[in-house]
Steps between C-alpha positions, in 0.01 A plus 500: 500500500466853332662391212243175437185753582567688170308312195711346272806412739541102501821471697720729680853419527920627604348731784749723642460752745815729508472718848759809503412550788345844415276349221421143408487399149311193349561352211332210343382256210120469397444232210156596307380356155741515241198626265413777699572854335815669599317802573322291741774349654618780578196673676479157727887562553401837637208368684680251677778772582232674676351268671828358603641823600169610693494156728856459550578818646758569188636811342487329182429120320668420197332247333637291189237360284507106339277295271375139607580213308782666321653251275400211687776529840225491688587125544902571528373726803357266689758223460747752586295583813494203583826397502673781664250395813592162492916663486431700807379190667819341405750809628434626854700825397256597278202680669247594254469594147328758287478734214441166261468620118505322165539679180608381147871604373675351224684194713179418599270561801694743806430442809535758727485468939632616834638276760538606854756326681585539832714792546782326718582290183855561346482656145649197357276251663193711413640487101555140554113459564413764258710278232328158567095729532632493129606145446183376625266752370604421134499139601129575508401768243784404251690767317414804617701816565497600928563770614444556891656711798625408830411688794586461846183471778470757767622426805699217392190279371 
């Protein structure tokens, strides 16, 4: 909410909040018009490091900046959303997703996620899943480069 109260911030996105314990650490994704200055983009970087830092009790925000409607993914994104929530449907294992990001590279739109699966899972089993996430996802998008991690859930879920 801190981060959509600066002007200029249209989405916020791949939240992570890194506690040490000692110190927590945020770190996040703002998307902003692509035509906006990069001197600007920067001060509403800063802005929303503030205000993020201020309301969530952290020693620090790190905050990455993005255009909207860079070279037309916006579309891509959304299919890919999509579909992984229909593939977590499908695989009980699977417990949620996040950190979903599309950017151009040369082999064509990467797609970028993490799956939580349920932390009892064998290694294999959990690449087994990760492996057909893929199958299905390009199924969907079409060729597309993926790159995604696998983590286990806490407390076994």
């Amino acid at each position: 909410k801190a981060s959509l109260s600066i002007k200029g911030v249209e989405q916020v996105h791949r939240i992570n909040v890194h506690d040490y314990g000692y110190r927590k650490i945020v770190s996040l994704h703002i998307v902003i018009p692509g035509e906006i200055e990069t001197a600007r983009s920067h001060e509403l970087a800063r802005l929303v490091e503030k205000a993020v830092s201020d309301s969530a009790d952290a020693a620090a925000a790190v905050v990455h900046v993005d255009p909207s409607g860079r070279s037309g993914l916006q579309p891509i994104h959304e299919t890919a959303e999509r579909t992984l929530r229909e593939i977590i449907r499908a695989y009980s294992e699977i417990k949620r997703f996040d950190g979903l990001r599309v950017s151009p590279s040369q082999e064509g739109p990467m797609i970028e996620f993490r799956i939580v699966v349920d932390g009892k899972l064998s290694l294999e089993h959990a690449h087994t899943i990760g492996d057909h996430v893929v199958r299905d996802l390009r199924k969907t998008v079409g060729d597309c480069k993926v790159d995604f991690r696998i983590e286990p859930g806490k407390n076994g879920g």
